[in-house]
KEVO-803587 format. One record per residue: residue in three letters; z, x, y of N, C-alpha, C, CB in turn. Coordinates in steps of 0.1 Angstrom, whole numbers, plus 5000, padded with zeros to 4 digits. Glycine has a CB too. Layout:
BEGIN
ALAZXYZXYZXYZXY;...
END
This chain:
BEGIN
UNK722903923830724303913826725104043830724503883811;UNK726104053836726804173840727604263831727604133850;UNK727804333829728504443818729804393817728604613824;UNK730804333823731804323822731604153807732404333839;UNK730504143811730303993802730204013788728703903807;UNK729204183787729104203774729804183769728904283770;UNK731304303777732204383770733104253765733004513780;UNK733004153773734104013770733403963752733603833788;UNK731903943756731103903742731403933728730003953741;UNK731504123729731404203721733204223717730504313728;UNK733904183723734904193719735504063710735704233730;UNK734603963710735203843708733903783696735503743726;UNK733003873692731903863681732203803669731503993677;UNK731303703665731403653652731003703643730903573651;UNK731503833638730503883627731503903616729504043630;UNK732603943615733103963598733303833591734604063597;UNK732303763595732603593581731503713570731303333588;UNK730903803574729403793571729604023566727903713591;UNK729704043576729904183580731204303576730104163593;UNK730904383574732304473566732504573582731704623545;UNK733804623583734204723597733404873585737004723604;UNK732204923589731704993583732005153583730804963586;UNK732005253576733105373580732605473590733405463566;UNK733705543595732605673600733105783595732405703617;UNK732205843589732205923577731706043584731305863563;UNK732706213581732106303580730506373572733106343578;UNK730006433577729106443571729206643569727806363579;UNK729806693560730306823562728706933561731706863548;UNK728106903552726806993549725606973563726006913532;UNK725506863566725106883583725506943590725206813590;UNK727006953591727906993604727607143600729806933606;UNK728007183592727807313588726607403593727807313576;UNK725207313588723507353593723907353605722007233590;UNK724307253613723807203628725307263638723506983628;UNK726007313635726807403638727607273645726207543648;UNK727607203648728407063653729206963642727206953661;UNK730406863647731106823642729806683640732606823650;UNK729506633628728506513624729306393618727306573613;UNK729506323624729806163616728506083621731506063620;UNK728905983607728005913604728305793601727505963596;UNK727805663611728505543612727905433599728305483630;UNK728205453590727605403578726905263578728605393568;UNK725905173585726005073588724705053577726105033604;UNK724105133568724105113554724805043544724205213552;UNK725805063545726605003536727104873535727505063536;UNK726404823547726804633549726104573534725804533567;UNK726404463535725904383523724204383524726704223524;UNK724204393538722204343536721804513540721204183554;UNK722504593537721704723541721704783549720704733542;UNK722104693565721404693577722704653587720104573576;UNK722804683598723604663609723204503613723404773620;UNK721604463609721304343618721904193613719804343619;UNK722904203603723804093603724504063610724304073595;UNK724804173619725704123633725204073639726104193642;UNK724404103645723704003659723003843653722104113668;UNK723103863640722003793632723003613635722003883610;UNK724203673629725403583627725903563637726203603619;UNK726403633650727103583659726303523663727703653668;UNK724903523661723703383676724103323665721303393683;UNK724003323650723903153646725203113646723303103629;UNK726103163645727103093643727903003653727803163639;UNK727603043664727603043679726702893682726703213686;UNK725602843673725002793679725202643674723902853680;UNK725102483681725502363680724902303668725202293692;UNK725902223661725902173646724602153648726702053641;UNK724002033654722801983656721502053655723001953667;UNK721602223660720302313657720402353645720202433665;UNK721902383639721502443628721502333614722502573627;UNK721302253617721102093606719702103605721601913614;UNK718802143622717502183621716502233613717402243626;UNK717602413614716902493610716802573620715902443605;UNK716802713616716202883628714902913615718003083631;UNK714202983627713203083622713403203634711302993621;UNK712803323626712603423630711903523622713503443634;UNK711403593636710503693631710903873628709503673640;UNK710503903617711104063612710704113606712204103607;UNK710304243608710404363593710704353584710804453590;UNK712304293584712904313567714304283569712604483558;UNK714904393579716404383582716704263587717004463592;UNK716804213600717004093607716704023599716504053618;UNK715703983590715403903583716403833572714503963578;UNK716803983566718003983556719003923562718604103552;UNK719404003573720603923582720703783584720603963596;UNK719903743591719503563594719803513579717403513600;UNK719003563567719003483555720603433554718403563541;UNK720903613554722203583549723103513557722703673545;UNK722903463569724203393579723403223573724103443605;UNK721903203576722003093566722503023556721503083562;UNK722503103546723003133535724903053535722703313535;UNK724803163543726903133545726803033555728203293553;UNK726202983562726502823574725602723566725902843596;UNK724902743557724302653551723402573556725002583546;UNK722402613559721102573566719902623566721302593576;UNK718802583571717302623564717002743571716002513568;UNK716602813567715902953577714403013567717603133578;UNK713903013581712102993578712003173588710802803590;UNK711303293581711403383585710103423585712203453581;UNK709203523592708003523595708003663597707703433606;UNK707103763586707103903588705803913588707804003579;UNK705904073592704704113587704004173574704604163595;UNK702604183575702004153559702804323556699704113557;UNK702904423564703304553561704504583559703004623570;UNK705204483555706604473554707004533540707004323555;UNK707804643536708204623520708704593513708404663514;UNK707804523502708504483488710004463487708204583479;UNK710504593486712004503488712504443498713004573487;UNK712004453510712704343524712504233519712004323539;UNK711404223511710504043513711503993501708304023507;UNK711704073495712404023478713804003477712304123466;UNK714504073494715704063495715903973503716304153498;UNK714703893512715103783520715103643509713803763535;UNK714103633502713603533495714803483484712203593489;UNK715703623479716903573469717503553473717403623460;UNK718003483487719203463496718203333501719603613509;UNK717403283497717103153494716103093509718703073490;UNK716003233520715003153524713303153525715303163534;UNK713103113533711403033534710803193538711002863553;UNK710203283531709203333542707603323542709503473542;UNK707503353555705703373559705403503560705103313575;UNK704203533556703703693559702703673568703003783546;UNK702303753579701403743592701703833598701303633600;UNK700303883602700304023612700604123609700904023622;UNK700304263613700704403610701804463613700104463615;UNK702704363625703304473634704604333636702204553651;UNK706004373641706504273647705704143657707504343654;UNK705304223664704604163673703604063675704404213676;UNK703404053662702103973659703003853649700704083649;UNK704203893642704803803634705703723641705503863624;UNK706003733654706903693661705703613668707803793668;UNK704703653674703903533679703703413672702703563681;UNK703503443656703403313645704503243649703603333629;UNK705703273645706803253648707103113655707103363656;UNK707003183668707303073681706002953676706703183701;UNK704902973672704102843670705002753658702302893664;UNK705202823649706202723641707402683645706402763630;UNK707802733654709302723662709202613666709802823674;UNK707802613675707702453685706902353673706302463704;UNK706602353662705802263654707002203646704602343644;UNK707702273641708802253633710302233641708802373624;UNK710202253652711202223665712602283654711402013674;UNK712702413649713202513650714202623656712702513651;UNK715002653659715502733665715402913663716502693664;UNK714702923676714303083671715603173671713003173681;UNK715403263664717403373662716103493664719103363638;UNK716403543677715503663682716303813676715403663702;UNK715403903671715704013666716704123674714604043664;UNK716404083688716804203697717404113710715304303700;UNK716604023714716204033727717603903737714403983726;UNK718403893730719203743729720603813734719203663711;UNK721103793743722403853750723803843735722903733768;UNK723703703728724803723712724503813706724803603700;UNK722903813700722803923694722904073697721903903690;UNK722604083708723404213714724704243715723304233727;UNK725404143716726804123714727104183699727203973718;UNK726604103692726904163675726404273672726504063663;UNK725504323679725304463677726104573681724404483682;UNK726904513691727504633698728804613691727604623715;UNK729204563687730804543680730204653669731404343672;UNK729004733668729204893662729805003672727804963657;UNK729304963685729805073692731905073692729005063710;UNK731804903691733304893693734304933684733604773695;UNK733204963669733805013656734505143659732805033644;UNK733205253663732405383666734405443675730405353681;UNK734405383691735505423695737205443689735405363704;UNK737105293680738205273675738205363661738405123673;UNK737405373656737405473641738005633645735405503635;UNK736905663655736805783662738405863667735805743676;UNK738805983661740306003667740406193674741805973650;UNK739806173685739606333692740706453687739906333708;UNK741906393686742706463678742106563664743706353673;UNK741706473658741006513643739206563643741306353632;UNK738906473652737006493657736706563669736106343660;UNK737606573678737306693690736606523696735806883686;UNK736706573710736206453718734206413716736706513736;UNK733906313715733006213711732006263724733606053710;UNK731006363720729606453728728706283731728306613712;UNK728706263723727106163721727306063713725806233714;UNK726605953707725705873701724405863699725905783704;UNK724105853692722505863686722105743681722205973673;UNK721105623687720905523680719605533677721305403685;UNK718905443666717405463662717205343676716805413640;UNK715905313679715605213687714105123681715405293701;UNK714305033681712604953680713004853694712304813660;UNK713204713691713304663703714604663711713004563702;UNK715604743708716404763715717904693717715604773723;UNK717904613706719304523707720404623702719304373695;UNK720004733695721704773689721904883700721904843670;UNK721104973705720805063715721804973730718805063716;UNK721304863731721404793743723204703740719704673743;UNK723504683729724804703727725604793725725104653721;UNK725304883720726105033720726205043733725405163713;UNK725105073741725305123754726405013764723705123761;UNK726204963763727104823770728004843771727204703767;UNK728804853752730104873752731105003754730204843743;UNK730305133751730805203755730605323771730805233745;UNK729805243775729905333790730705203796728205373800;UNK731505093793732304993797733705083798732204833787;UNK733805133782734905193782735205363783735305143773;UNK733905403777734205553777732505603784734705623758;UNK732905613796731305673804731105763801730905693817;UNK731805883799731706023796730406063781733406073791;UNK731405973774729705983763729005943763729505973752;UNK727606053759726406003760726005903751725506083760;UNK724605803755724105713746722805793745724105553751;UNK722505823735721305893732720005803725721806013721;UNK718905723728718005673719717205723709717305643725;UNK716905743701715905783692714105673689716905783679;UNK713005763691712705653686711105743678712605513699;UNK710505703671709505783667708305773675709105763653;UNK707705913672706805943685705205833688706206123680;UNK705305743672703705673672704905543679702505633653;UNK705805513677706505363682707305403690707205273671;UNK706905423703707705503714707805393728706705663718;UNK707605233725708005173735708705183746708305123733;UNK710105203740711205193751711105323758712705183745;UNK710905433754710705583765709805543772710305753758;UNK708605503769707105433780707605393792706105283775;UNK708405253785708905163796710105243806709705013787;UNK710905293800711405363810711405453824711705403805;UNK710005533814709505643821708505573830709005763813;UNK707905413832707505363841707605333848707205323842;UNK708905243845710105173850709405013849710505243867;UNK709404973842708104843834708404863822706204863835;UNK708304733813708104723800706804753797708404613796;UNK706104823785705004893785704904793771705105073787;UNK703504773769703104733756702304823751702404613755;UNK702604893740702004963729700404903724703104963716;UNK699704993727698604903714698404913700697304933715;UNK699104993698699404973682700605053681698105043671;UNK701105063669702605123663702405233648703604973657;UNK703205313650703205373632703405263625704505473627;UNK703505313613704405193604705305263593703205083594;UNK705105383596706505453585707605393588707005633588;UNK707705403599709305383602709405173606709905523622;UNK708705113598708704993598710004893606708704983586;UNK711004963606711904893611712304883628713004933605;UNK711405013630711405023647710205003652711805163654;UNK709304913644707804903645706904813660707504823629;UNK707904813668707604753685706804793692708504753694;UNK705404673697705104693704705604673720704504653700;UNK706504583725707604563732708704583733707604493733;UNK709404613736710804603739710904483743711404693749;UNK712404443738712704293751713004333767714404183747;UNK713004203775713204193785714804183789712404113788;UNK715604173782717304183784717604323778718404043774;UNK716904393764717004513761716304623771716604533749;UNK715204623776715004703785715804713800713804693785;UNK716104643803717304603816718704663811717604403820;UNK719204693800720404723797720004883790721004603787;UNK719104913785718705023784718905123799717205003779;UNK717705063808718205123819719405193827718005053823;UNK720105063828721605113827722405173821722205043827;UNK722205173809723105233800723005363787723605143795;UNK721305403786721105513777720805583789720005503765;UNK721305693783721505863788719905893788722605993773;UNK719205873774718005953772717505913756718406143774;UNK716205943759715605903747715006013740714705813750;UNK715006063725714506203717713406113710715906293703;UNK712206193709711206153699711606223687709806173703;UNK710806183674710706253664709706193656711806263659;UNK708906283650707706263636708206203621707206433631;UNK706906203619707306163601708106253593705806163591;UNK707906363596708406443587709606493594707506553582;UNK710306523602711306513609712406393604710706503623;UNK711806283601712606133597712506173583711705963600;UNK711206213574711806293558712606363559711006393551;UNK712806443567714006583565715606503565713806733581;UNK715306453579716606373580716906263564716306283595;UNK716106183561716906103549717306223539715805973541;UNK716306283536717206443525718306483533716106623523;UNK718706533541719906583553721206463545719406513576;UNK720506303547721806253546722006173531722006153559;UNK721106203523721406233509722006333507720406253500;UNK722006443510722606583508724006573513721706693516;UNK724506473519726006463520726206323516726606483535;UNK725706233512726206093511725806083497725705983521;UNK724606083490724106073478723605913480725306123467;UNK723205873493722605763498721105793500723405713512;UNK720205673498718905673504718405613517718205643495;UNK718305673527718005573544716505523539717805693563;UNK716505433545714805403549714505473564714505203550;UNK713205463564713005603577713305553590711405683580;UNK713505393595714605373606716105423608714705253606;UNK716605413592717805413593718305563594718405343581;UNK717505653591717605793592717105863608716605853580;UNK716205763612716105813628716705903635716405733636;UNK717805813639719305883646719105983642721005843643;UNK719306063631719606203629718506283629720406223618;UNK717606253629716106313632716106343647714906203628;UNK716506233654717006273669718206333669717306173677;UNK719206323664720206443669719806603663721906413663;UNK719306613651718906753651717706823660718506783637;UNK716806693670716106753676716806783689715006703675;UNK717706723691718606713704719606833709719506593702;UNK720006873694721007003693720007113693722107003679;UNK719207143686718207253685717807253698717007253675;UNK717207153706716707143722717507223729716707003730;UNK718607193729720007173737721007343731721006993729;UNK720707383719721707483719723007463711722107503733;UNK723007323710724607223709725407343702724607033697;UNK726707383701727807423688728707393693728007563683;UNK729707323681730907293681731107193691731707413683;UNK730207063694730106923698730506833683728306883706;UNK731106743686731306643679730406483682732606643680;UNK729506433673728306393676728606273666727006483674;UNK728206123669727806023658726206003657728505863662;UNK726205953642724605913640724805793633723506013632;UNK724405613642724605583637722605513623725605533646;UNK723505493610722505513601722705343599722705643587;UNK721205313605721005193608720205073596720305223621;UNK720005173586720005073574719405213559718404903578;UNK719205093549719105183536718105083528720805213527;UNK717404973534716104923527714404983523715904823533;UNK715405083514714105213509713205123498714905403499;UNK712105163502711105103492711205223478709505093499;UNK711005213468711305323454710105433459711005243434;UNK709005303455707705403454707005503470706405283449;UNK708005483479707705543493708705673488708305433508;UNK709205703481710005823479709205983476710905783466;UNK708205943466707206083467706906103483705506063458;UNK706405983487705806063499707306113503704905943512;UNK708306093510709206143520709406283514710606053521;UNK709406293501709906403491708906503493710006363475;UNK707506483495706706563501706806613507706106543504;UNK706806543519706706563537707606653542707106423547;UNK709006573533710106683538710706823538711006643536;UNK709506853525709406983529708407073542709207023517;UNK707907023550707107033557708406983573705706933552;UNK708906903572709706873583710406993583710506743582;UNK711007063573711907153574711007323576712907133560;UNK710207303579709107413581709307473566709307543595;UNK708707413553709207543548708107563533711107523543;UNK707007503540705907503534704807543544705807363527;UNK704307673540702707743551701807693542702307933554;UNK700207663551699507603545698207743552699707413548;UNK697407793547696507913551695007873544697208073546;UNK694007883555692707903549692308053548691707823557;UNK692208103540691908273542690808263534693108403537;UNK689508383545688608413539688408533532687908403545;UNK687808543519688408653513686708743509689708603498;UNK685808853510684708863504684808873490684208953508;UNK683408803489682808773473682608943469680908653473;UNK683708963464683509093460684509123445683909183474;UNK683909243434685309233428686509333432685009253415;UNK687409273424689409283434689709243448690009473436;UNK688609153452689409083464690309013462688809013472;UNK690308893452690608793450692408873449689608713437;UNK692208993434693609043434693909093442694109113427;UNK693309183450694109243464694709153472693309313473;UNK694208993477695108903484696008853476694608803491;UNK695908853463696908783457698408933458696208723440;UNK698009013456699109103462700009123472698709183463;UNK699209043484699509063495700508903496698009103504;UNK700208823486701108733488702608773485700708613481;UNK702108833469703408963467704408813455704509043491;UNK706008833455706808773452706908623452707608833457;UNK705908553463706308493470706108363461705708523483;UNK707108233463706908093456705408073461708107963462;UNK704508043452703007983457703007803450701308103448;UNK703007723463703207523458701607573456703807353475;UNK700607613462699807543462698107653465700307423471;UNK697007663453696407763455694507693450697207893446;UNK693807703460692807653457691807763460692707523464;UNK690107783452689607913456688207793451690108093448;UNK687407863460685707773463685207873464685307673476;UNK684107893456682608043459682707993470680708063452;UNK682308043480681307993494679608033495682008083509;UNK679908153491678108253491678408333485677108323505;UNK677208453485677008563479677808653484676008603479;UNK678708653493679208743506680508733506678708693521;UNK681008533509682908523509683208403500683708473526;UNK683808423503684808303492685908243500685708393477;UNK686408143501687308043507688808003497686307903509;UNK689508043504691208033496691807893503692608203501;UNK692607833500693307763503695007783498692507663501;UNK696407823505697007833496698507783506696707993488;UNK699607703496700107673502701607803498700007513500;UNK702107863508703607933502704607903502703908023506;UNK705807883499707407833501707907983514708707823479;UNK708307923524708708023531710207973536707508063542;UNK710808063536712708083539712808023554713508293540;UNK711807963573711807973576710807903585712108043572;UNK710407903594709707793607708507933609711107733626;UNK709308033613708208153615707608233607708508233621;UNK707508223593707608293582706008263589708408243565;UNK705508183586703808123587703208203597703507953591;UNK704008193608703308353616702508503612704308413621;UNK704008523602704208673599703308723590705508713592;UNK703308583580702008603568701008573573701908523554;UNK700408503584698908513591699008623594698408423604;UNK699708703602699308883608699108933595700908993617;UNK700008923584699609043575698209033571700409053561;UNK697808883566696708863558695308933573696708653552;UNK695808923584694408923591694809093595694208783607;UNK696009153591696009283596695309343584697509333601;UNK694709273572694309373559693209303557695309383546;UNK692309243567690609213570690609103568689509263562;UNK691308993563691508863557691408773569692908843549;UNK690108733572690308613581691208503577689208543584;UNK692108433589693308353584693208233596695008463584;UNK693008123590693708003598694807943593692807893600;UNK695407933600697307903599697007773601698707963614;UNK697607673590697007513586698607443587696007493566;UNK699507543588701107503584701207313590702607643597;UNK700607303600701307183608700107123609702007213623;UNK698707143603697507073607697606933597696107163604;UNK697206863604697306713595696206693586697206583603;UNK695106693589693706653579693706753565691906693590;UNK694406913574694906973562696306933548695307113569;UNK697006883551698006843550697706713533698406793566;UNK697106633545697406503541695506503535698106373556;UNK694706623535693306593525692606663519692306563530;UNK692606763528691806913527692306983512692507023543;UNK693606943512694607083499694006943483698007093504;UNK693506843489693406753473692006743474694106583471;UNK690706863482689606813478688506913484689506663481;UNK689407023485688507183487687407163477689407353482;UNK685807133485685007203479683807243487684707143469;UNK682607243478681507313485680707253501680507303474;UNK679607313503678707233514678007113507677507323521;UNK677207023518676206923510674906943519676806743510;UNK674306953516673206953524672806793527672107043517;UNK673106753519672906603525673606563533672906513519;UNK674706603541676006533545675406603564678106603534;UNK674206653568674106713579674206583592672606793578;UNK674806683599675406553614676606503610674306383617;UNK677506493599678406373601679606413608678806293587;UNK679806263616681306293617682206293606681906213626;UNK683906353607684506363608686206273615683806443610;UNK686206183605687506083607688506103601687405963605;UNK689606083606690906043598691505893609692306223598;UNK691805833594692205703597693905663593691105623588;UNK694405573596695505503590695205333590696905543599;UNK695205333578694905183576696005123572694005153566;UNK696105013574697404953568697604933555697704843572;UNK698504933543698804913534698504773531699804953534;UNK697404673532697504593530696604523521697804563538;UNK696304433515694804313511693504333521695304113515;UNK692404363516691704353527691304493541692404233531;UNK692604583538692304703553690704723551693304903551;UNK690804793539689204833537687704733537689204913522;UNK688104673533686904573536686604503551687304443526;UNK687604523559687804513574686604633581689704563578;UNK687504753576686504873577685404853575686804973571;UNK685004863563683404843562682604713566683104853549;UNK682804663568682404493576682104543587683604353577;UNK682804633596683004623611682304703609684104633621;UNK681504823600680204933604678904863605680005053592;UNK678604983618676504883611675704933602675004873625;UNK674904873596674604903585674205053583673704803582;UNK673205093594672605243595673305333596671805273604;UNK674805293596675705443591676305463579676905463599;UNK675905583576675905623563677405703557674805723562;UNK678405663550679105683548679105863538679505563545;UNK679905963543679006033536680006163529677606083546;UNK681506103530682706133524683606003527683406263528;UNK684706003513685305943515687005973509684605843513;UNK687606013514689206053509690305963511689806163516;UNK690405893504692105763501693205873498692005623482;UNK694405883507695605913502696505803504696106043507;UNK697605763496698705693498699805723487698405553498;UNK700705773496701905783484703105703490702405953479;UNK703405563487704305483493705005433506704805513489;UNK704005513512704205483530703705333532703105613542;UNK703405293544703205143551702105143552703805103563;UNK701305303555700005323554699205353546699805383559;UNK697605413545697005443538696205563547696605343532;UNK696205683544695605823549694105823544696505973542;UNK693505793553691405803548691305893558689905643551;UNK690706003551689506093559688106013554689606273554;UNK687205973564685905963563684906013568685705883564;UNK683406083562682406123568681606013572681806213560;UNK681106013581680305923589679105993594681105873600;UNK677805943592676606023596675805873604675706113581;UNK676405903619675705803629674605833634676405793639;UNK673905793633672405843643672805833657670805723642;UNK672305973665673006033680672805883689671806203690;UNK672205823688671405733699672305563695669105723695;UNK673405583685674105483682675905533684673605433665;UNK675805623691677305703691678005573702677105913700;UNK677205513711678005443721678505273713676905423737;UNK678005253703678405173690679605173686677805223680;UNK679205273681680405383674681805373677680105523677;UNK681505443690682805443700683505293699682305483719;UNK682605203705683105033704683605003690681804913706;UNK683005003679683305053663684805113661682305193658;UNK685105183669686705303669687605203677686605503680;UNK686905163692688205043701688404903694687704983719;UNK687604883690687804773682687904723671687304733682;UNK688504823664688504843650690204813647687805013646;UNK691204853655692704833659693404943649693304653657;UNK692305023638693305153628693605273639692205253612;UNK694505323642694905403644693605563638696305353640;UNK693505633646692005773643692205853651690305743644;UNK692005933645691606093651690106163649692706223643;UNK689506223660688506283655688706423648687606273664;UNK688406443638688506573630686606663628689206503610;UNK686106613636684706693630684906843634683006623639;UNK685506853646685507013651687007133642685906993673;UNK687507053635688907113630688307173621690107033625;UNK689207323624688407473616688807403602689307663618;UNK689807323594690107313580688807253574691407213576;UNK688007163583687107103578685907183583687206963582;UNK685707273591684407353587684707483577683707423601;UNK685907493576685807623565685507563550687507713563;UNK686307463549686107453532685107283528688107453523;UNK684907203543684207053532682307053544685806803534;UNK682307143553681307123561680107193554681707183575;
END
């Protein structure tokens, strides 16, 4: 379909039976950090949370009495989901929605009181959307595609068409950029459409997180690329694919794509609590996880920038974790193994050397007759602070490993410093992500053979989509090619951790 078709689509969108013209709002305590002019296109604030009642409602509304007497199904995370219910809902018609089992609690509870049918299946979009299509043709159905559907791009982009008309250079200095989160690429792929139709000068910026990084693959191939697996923090951009109409319009019309981390997406939802007194879910906070990595890259000052905040379906109990993390996104937690000798006044002499300083976090393990093992976490003003205090501690004999950004440290090591085992000789060394679901673990252990000996085991979960296991594993050498098949076929996401200094200083 040619650009000029969008721009005809997008101007002529069915969405406010359903949809509010959503604000763009200064964001002054950002702009201030990030030395740039920051609005923030609130698309939070729709009735379902989420921007995806646009596209949701212009395909149904759009579509002949006859299908929707039927019935649509479709497959989603949570948003689209909401959206479809709710254009059901208001055209009065059946809608059968199909997520996945990792979906949260509140998506499922917000599709279901808007009165439609859902299914749970599969981990990932991708797998929910395959169900999908089988009940589509069983139930002869009409599928209302999340992304991939030229209307629903259309109702997506009637944000970008908000974005220009809100926007007044007089008062905001002329419009640097857009920042959109991305999963499969419908609101990305309408923003872009509409405003390089009318205003080419600004950029279309993608965002997308670094474990669900489809669309940059596919680009940088120049092919749609399939993921073999996905994060699941950021649940709402959780694609293994891009579509085939969004990746073609991507092409054409995003500038560039910014990755960003878990904790980068923490920092950002604190960022835009700290001016709105709103909670993002970690799609909807994206965008700005990408623009603060974009401006820091870049140098940016005194650009005037949008982020649009592409929903607010926070789960409650996922809040420790972000609340955690995000002090870590913002560098502002060092994490140090220091060896200290088993001697007396060592222990005080490093504790001196920490001096004034906020201590989150302090763990101490005999080791031998000789040293002793610290673990300690500090509040530091700064990104390089963690430097400065490794030199001192190693300039005053203190061996020091700098743990600031190590994961196994992070997310295991600080909840379970202790001694050697002598029974635990040979093992590997895993960290896993399992899915939050019925059954992850019993998956896991089913798929081991029997002669491997489990020989630690560490569960973290604090309200993420996941579940954090570090596991010891003690394989016999002559079953390692097992093993390996054990890890490809297993579909959790793993890292090997046996050689990481956190884990020979304090659990080896």
């Amino acid at each position: 379909m040619p650009a000029h078709e969008y721009l005809r689509r997008i101007l002529t969108a069915r969405v406010y039976d359903v949809a509010i013209e959503s604000p763009l709002e200064d964001a002054p305590k950002l702009s201030e950090r990030l030395g740039n002019r920051v609005l923030l296109k609130r698309e939070d604030l729709q009735p379902v949370k989420s921007f995806k009642l646009r596209g949701a409602y212009n395909k149904m509304a759009r579509l002949p009495r006859e299908q929707l007497k039927r019935g649509v199904i479709a497959a989603s995370a949570g948003n689209h989901a909401q959206g479809v219910a709710l254009a059901a809902q208001k055209l009065v018609c059946r809608a059968v929605i199909v997520m996945p089992v990792t979906t949260p609690q509140v998506k499922v509870d917000a599709v279901c009181a808007r009165g439609a049918e859902v299914v749970l299946h599969g981990d990932s979009y991708s797998d929910a959307a395959a169900h999908a299509l089988e009940l589509q043709a069983k139930h002869k159905l009409t599928f209302v595609h999340p992304f991939d559907d030229p209307d629903v791009i259309a109702g997506q982009g009637t944000v970008a068409m908000e974005i220009l008309r809100q926007h007044h250079p007089g008062d905001h200095g002329p419009l640097e950029a857009v920042f959109v989160a991305i999963g499969g690429g419908g609101l990305i792929a309408g923003v872009g459409a509409y405003i390089k139709a009318l205003a080419p000068q600004i950029k279309v910026i993608g965002v997308q997180t670094v474990d669900s990084d489809a669309m940059a693959r596919s680009l940088e191939a120049n092919r749609r690329v399939t993921l073999h697996d996905v994060g699941l923090f950021s649940d709402g951009t959780a694609v293994r694919q891009v579509g085939e109409e969004t990746f073609r319009l991507a092409k054409e019309f995003v500038d560039e794509i910014v990755l960003a981390d878990t904790d980068a997406i923490c920092a950002a939802i604190k960022d835009v609590f700290q001016d709105t007194r709103s909670i993002l879910e970690p799609a909807g906070a994206l965008a700005i996880a990408g623009m603060k990595a974009y401006v820091a890259r870049g140098k940016l000052k005194g650009r005037t920038l949008v982020a649009v905040l592409s929903g607010a379906n926070m789960n409650f109990d996922r809040l420790r974790f972000v609340a955690e993390r995000t002090e870590v996104g913002e560098a502002r937690e060092a994490l140090f193994a220091v060896t200290i000798p088993e001697e007396r006044g060592s222990f005080r002499r490093f504790c001196e050397l920490v001096g004034n300083r906020n201590v989150t976090e302090f763990n101490y393990r005999i080791s031998d007759a000789r040293i002793a093992h610290v673990f300690v976490g500090i509040a530091t003003a700064s990104a390089g602070d963690n430097e400065k205090l490794a030199k001192t501690f190693r300039g005053h004999g203190y061996a020091t490993v700098d743990l600031t950004h190590d994961e196994l440290a992070e997310e295991h090591i600080r909840y379970m410093v202790g001694g050697r085992s002598a029974l635990a000789q040979g093992e590997l060394i895993y960290r896993f992500e399992f899915p939050e679901r019925p059954g992850a673990l019993m998956k896991f252990l089913n798929s081991m053979a029997p002669s491997w000996n489990i020989s630690m085991f560490h569960y973290r979960n604090q309200g993420a989509d996941y579940s954090r296991v570090l596991v010891g594993l003690q394989v016999p050498k002559g079953e390692r090619r097992e093993f390996r098949e054990f890890l490809a076929n297993l579909g959790y996401r793993h890292w090997d951790e046996t050689d990481n200094p956190a884990y020979r200083i304090f659990l080896a």
